[in-house]
C-alpha positions, 0 to 999 in steps of 0.5 A, spaced: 451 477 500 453 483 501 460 485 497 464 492 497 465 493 490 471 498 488 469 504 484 475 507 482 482 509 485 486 515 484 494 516 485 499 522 487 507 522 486 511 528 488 514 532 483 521 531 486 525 524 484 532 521 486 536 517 481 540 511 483 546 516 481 543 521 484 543 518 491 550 515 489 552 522 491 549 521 498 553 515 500 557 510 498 552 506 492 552 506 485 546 505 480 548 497 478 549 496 486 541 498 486 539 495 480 541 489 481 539 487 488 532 491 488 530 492 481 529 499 483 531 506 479 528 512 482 523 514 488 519 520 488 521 525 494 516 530 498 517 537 497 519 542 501 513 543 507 509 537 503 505 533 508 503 526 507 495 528 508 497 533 502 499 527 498 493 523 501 488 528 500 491 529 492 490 521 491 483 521 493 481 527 490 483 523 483 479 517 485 473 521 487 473 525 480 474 518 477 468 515 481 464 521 479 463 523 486 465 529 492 467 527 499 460 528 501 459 522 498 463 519 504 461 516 509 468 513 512 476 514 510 481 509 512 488 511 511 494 507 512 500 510 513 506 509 518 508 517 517 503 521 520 502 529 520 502 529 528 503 524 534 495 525 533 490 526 531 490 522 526 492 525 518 485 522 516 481 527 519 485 532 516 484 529 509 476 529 511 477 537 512 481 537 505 475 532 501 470 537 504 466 531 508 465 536 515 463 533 520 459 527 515 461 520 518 468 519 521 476 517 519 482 514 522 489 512 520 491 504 520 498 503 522 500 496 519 507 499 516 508 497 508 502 492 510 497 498 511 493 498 505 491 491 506 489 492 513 485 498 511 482 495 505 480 489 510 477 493 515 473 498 510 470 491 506 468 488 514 465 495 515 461 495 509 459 488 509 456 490 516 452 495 514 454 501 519 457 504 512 455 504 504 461 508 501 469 508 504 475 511 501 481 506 503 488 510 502 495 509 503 500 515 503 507 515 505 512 520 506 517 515 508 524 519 506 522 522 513 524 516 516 530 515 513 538 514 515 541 518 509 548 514 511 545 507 511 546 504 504 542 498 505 536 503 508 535 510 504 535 506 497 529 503 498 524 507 500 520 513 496 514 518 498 506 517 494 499 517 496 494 512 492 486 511 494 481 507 493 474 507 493 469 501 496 462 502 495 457 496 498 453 493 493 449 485 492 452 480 489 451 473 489 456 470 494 460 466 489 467 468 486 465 471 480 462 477 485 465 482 483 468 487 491 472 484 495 472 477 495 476 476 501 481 478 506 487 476 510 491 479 516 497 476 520 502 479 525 508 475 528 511 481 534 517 476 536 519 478 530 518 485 531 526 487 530 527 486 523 524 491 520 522 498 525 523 504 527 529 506 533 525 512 535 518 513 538 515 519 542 514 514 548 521 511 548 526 516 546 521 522 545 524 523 536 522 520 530 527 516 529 529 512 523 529 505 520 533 499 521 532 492 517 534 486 518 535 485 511 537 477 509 531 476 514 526 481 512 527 478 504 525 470 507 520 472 511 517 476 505 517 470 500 514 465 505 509 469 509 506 473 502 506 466 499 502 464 504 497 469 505 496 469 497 495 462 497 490 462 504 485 468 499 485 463 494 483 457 497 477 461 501 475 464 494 476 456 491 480 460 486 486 457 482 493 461 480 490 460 472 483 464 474 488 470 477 488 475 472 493 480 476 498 479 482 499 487 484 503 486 489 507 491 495 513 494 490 519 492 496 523 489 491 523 486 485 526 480 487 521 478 492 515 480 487 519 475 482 520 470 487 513 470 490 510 470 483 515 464 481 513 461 487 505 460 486 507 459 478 505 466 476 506 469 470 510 474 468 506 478 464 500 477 470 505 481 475 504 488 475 511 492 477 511 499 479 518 498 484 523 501 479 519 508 479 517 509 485 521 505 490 517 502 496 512 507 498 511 502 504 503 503 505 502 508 499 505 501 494 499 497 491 493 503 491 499 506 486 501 499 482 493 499 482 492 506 479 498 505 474 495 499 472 487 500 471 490 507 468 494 504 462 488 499 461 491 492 463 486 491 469 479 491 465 472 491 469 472 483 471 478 482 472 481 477 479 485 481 482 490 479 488 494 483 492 499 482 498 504 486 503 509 484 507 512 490 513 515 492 519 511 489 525 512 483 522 505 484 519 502 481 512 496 480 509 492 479 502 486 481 499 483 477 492 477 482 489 474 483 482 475 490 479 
């Protein structure tokens, strides 16, 4: 069978940060306020003129030096994100130009707000398993405090900028769970429930950007159950149990919904990688960076199971299961 095996993976956070004591002097907030609620602490800030394809290109650019390849070596990007350069076209083509792929294979941006990376994990694995392709670079980059409503303390303390890639190159395997790839992957979207969580701007509607709006009560109850769900879902087409995971990386939205998932599927603590206190939810860009700061300080190994799930605006959710 054939499977899409992840090479490698590279991250990029913005020199720039806030501290919740830095932002308790924007609007009207206080660090134990932050802390409390969402467990983060601080969230990386693009700079001045600093796009979200220059972010994404410094994220890949660190996943193909791991793999020891160039961008010639691509035959594809997909690139999640929800905060593009331009209306079009898209950002991914821009990193294409900046990897130095030229005109070699093609690239796209995936909208799926924080539940991006999932969606283009799965669209470059079916890609791969298809044949049309032998070697993708899935990203999710964000430069989400460009959405934000610096007056709205139940929005602008949350969110953060980065970019995180990985790099999927096909391979053989037997067709079992002990392949290592990508084992399986699960994509959901419930649009009646599109104003929980969105964006009240647009260029067709009211021709700005807009900023974000949550629903927060209800994004937080439909976060623990449909990510739950989705967890549950790529474990059973896999004939995996919780025991045999060995790393839940999930969408850093909150830490309390990390820990309630977890709790929920009688996951272990010390089986959850957690980045949400340093990075804030970087929407799309949150599960490759959890995924790069844990292959990087060595906790997930060559081998290991891996499940990763998000949850975002849309309503969108979904879930991957693969073998480092």
């Amino acid at each position: 069978m054939r499977r899409s095996v992840m090479l490698s993976c590279g991250s990029y956070l913005p020199e720039k940060f806030l501290t919740n004591n830095d932002l308790a002097k924007i609007v009207d907030t206080t660090d134990e306020w932050i802390t409390q609620r969402t467990g983060i602490r601080k969230r990386h800030v693009a700079g001045e003129g600093e796009k979200t394809s220059d972010m994404a290109t410094r994220a890949a650019e660190k996943a193909l030096k791991a793999a020891g390849l160039t961008g010639a070596d691509i035959d594809a990007i997909f690139l999640a994100t929800t905060t593009p350069d331009q209306t079009f076209p898209a950002t991914a083509v821009t990193v294409q130009d900046n990897i130095g792929m030229g005109d070699r294979g093609f690239a796209f941006d995936i909208q799926a707000v924080c539940s991006g990376f999932i969606y283009a994990l799965s669209t470059a694995d079916n890609f791969i398993k298809s044949g049309q392709i032998n070697r993708a670079l899935v990203i999710g980059a964000e430069h989400f405090t460009r959405l934000l409503d610096w007056d709205d303390r139940t929005t602008c303390v949350l969110f953060g900028d980065g970019a995180g890639a990985v790099i999927l190159e096909a391979a053989e395997g037997k067709g079992d769970k002990t392949d290592r790839g990508i084992l399986t992957t699960h994509l959901h979207s419930e649009g009646a429930k599109r104003d929980l969580l969105y964006v009240d701007g647009g260029p067709s509607s009211t021709r700005t950007v807009g900023h974000v709006r949550m629903n927060g009560k209800e994004v937080f109850r439909n976060a623990v159950t449909r990510m739950s769900e989705a967890i549950v879902e790529a474990m059973q087409a896999s004939g995996v149990t919780p025991e045999e995971v060995d790393w839940l990386v999930p969408h850093q939205a909150n830490r309390r919904i990390i820990d309630a998932t977890a709790e929920k599927l009688n996951l272990p603590a010390n089986k959850v990688v957690v980045t949400v206190e340093e990075h804030g939810n970087t929407s799309a860009a949150s599960i490759p960076l959890a995924l790069s700061v844990a292959v990087e300080d060595g906790r997930i190994r060559r081998g290991d199971l891996i499940l990763m799930e998000a949850m975002g605006g849309g309503l969108t959710w979904g879930a991957a299961l693969a073998r480092w």
